[in-house]
N, C-alpha and C positions, 0 to 999 in steps of 0.2 A: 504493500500500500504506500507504501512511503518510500520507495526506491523507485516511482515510477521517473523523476529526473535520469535514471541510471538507466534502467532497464529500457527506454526508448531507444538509445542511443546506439545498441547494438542488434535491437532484436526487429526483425523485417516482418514480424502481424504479432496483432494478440488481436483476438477475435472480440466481437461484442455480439453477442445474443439479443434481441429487444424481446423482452417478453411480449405473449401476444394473448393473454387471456386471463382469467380472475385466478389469483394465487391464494391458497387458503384450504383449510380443511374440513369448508364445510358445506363439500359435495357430495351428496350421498355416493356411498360405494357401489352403488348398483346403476349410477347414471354412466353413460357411456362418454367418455370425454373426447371431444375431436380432436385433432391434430394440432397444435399451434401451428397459424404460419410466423417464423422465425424471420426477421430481417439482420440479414450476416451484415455487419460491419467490420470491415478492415481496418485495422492501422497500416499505414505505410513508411517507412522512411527511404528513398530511393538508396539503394546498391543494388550489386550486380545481382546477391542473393534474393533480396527483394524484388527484384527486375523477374529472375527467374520464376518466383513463387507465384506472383502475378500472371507471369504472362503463361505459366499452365495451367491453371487453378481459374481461370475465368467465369467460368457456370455457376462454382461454388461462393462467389460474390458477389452482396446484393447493393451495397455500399463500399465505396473506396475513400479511407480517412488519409489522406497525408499530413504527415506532420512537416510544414513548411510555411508556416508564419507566425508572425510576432507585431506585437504590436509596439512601440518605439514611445518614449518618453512621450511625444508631441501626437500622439495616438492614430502616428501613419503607418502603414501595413508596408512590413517589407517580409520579404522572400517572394518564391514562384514556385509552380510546380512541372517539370519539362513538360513541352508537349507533345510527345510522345506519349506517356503515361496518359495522361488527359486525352487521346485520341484514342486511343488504347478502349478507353475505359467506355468512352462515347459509341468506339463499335461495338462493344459487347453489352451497351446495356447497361453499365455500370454505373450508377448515381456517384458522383463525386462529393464529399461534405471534407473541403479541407479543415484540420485546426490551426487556430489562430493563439498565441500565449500570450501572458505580458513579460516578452522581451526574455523567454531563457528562465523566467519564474521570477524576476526581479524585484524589489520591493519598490525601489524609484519608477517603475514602469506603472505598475499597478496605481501607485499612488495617484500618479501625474494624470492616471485617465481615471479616477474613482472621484477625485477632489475637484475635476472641473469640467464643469459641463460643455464647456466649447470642446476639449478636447475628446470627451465622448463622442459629440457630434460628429468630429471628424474621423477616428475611428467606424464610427457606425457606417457612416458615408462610404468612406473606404469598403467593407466589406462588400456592401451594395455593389458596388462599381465592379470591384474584382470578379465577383459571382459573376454579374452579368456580360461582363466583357469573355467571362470563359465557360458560360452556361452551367455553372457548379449547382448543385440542388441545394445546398444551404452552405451552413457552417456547424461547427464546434467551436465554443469559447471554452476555452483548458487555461484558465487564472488557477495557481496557483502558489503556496508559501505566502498566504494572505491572514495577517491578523483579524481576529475574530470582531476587533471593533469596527469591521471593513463590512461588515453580515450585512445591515442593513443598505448602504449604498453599492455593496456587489447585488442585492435583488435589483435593488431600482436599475443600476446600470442594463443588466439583463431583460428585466421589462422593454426599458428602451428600445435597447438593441433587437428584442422578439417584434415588438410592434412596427419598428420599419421594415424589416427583414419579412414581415408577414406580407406587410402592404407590397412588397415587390414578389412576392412568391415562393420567398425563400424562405427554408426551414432553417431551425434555432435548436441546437443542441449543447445542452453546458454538461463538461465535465465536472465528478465531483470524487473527493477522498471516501471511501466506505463508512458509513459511523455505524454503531450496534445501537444507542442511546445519547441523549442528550445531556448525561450527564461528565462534566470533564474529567471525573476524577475516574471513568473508565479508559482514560488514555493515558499512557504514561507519559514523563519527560516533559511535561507541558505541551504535548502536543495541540490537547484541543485549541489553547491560544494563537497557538503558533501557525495551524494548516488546515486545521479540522474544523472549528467553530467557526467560522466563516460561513459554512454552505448550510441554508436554508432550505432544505427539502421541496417545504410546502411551498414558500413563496416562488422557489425557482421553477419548480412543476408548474405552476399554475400560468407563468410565460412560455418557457419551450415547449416545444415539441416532443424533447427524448430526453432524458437524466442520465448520462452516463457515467456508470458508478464504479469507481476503480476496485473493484472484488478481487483483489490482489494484492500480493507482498502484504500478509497476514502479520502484524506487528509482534504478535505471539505465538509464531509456530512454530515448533522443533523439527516438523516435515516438509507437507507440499506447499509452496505457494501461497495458497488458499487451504486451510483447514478446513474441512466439510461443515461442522457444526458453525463454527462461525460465519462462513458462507451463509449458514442457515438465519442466522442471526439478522446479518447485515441485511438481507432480502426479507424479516418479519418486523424489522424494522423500518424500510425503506417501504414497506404497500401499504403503513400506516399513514404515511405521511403525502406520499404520492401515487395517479391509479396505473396498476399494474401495467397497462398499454403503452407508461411514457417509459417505463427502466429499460435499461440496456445494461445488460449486465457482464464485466467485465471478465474474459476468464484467456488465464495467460498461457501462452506457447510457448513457453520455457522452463526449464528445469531449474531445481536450487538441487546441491551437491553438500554433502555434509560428511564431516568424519567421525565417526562414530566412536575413538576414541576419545576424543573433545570437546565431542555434542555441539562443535560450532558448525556454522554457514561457511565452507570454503568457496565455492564457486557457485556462478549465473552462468546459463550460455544456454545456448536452440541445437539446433539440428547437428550442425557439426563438429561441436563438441559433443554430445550425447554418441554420434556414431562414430568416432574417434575412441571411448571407452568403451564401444562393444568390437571395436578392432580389438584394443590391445592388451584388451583383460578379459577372462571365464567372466559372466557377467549370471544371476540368476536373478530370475523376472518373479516378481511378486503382486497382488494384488493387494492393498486394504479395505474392508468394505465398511469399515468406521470412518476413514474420510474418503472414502468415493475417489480413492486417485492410484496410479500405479507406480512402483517404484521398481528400482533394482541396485541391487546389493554388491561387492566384487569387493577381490582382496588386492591389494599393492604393496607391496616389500611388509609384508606379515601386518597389516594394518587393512580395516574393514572400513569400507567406505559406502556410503547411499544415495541414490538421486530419486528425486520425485520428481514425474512430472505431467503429461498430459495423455490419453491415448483418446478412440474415438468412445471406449465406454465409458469416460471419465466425463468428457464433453456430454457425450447422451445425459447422462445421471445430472449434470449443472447445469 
């Protein structure tokens, strides 16, 4: 949850699910449940390996998020997104909703467009313009490392921002850090000041379109990613506050690696480090079915080592 600065930076998707139907348990067991339909959202950061994963994986995506912009002290939009990828994405169908930060997650950035309304405006403006000029189907606004006393004018900003961005046709997606409850003394380190108390469920739900809720990098897990129960958590917490049709809910493509004799976090990585340890170590596959994820186990110079991380029944189950 809170390594999401980090984990961007190298990893080429984490998927987003949107939920697509009422969460809760209290459908009788005898009614027949139909299918969600699922709206697949991508992250992107362009490389070569992201290039690849894209450009085979097409059908299986219904939203393409690039991570390629920022918003600058003075609340004008800078980066791009090639266009190729944007061509790409236009022949297959592929909704583009690039995100937009403030400035690399910066405090002076955040500041500079929460404290003045002209430079909101131009910000806002910005967005508009860029969408239209590349036919993007919305945005994602991903503020984040924003003190809690920001809460109330991070809704308004978003208001705004949802109400122009409506009036031209574009859709408004805000990301947000995972919470279980509202109370701070459930997060350590002073986080809720610091990252967490900021993001207003209800009032942000009730402007966008989608809540995208970082379900990931579990602040207290010894294993996957995402710990099952708390996953559970964050999701009975989050359909209280907002209706089940706006979450997106975050579930990551990457492994955490740990040593088992020191019970710490040694390593992140995706695909190619994952199949670089089933080259060059006996590796044995496990399932957990307490938190819904798969792992595997393998020795190195007489020491035991583990990796959690995604398969397709891990995904089915979240």
């Amino acid at each position: 949850m809170f390594m999401r600065k980090i984990t961007r930076y190298f990893l080429y998707f984490a998927a987003i699910i949107l939920l697509g139907g009422v969460v809760g348990s209290n459908v009788h067991a005898a009614t027949k449940i139909k299918p969600y339909k699922y709206t697949r959202i991508f992250y992107y950061r362009d490389s070569k390996l992201a290039r690849q994963s894209l450009f085979t994986h097409p059908s299986y995506i219904d939203v393409l998020a690039p991570q390629s912009y920022a918003f600058n002290n003075d609340g004008k939009l800078v980066g791009s997104i090639n266009a190729s990828i944007i061509s790409f994405a236009q022949k297959h169908k592929i909704k583009v909703m690039p995100l937009v930060t403030n400035d690399e997650f910066s405090q002076d950035s955040y500041e500079a467009i929460l404290d003045n309304m002209t430079t909101q405006d131009i910000a806002i403006s910005s967005l508009v313009s860029e969408a239209r000029k590349n036919n993007y189907w919305g945005w994602q606004i991903d503020f984040e490392q924003m003190d809690a006393s920001y809460k109330d004018k991070y809704s308004d900003f978003i208001k705004k921002a949802a109400a122009e961005l409506h009036k031209n046709n574009l859709i408004l997606s805000v990301a947000v850090i995972a919470k279980v409850s509202d109370d701070p003394n459930d997060y350590p380190n002073d986080l809720w000041r610091k990252t967490i108390g900021v993001y207003d469920y209800s009032n942000l739900s009730a402007s966008a379109d989608l809540i995208s809720i970082m379900s990931y990098d579990d602040p207290n897990s010894t294993g996957p990613v995402a710990e099952y129960p708390w996953l559970k958590k964050v999701i009975d917490y989050s359909v209280k506050l907002m209706p089940a049709s706006k979450i997106s809910l975050g579930i990551p493509f990457y492994y955490w690696q740990w040593s088992n004799a020191t019970g710490k976090r040694i390593g992140i990585g995706g695909k190619i480090g994952i199949n670089n340890v089933i080259k060059k170590h006996r590796v044995a596959y496990h399932y957990s079915t307490k938190q819904e994820a798969p792992y595997l186990t393998y020795w190195n110079h007489s020491k035991l080592y583990t990796i959690w991380y995604e398969n397709a029944r891990s995904i089915k189950k979240r």
